[in-house]
C-alpha positions as CSV (number, residue, x, y, z in Angstrom):
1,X,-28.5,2.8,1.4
2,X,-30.4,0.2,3.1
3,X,-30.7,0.2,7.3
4,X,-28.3,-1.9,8.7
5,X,-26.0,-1.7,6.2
6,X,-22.4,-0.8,6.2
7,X,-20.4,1.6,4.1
8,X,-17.2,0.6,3.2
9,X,-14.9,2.9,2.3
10,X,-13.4,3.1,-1.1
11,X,-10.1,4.5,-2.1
12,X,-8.9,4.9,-6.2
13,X,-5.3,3.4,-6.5
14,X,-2.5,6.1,-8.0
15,X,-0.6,3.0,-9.8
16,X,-3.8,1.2,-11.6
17,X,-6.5,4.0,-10.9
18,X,-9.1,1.7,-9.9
19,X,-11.2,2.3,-7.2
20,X,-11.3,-0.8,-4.2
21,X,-12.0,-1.1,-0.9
22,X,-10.0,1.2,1.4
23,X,-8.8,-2.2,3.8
24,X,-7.2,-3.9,0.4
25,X,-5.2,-0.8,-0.2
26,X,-2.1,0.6,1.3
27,X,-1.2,4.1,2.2
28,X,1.0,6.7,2.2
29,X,1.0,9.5,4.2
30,X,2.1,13.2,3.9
31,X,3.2,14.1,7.8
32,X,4.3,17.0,9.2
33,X,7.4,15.0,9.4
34,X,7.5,13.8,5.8
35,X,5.8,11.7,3.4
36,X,6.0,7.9,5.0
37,X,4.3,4.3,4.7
38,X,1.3,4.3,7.0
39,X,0.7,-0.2,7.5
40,X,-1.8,1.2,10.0
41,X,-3.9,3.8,8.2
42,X,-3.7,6.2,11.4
43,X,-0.8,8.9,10.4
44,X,-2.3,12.5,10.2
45,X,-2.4,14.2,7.1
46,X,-3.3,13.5,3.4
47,X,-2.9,9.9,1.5
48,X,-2.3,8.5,-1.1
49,X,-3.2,5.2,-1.6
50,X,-1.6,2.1,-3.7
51,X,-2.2,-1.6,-4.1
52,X,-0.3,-4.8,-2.8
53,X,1.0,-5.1,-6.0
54,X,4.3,-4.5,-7.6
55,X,2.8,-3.4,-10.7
56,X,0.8,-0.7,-9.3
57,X,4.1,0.4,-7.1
58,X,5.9,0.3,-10.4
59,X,3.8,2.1,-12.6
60,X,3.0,5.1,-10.2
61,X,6.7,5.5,-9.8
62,X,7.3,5.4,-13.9
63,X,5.0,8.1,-14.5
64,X,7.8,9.8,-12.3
65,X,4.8,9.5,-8.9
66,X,3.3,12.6,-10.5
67,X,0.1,10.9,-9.3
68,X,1.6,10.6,-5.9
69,X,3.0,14.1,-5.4
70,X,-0.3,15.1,-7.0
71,X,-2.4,13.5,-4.1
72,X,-0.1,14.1,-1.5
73,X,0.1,18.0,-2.7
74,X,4.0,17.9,-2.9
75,X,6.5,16.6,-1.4
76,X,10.5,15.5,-1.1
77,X,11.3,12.9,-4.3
78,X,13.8,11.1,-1.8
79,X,10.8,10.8,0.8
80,X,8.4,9.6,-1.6
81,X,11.1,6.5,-2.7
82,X,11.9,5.9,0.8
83,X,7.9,5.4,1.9
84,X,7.6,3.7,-1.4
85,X,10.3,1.3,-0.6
86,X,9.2,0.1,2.4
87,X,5.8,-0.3,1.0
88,X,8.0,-2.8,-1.4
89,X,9.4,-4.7,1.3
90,X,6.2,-5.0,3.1
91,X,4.7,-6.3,-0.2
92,X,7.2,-8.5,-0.7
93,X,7.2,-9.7,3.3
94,X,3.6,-10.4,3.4
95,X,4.0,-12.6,0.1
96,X,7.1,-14.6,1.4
97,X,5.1,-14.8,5.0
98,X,2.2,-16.4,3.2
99,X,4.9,-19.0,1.2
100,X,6.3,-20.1,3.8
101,X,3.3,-20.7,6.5
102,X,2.5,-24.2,7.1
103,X,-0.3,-25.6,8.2
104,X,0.0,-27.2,12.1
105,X,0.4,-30.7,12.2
106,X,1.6,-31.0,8.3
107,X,5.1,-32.6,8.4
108,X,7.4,-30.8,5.7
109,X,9.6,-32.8,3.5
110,X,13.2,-32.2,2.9
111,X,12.8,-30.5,-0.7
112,X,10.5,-27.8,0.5
């Protein structure tokens, strides 16, 4: 590694297995209190870590989240759904946020 330069974190996705940057990736968290959604990347204990995408949600959950309970070393199935719903809706919040921003000082029409 050269001086100066940065390390950047990678983390493999359960859903797609491909390995990205850990800051494009979301995680979830096995806590003493439970397995949750971590937005923040600051819960204690081990992660597991998805991508934004429904598709990577979708096929870590078909393969009945073995991956997930794998890298979270166990854990309640209810849990699991739970963190991997709000992941969903934070998916799906971020993407209808972004729709729906409009640029300051654009004048929206009636049909938007």
């Amino acid at each position: 590694m050269h001086r100066g330069a940065t390390r950047v974190p990678r983390r493999t996705c359960v859903g797609c297995r491909q390995a990205r940057p850990q800051d494009e990736l979301r995680r979830l968290a096995q806590t003493p209190h439970g397995i949750r959604f971590d937005p923040q990347r600051r819960l204690p204990g081990r992660g597991a870590y998805l991508c934004p995408q429904p598709a990577c949600i979708d096929a870590a959950t078909r393969r009945d989240a073995a991956g997930l309970r794998r890298a979270l070393r166990g854990g309640d199935t209810e849990e699991l759904r739970a963190a991997l719903e709000a992941l969903r809706a934070e998916i799906a919040g971020t993407k209808q946020g972004v729709r729906h921003q409009v640029p300051e000082g654009t004048v929206r029409s009636e049909s938007a």
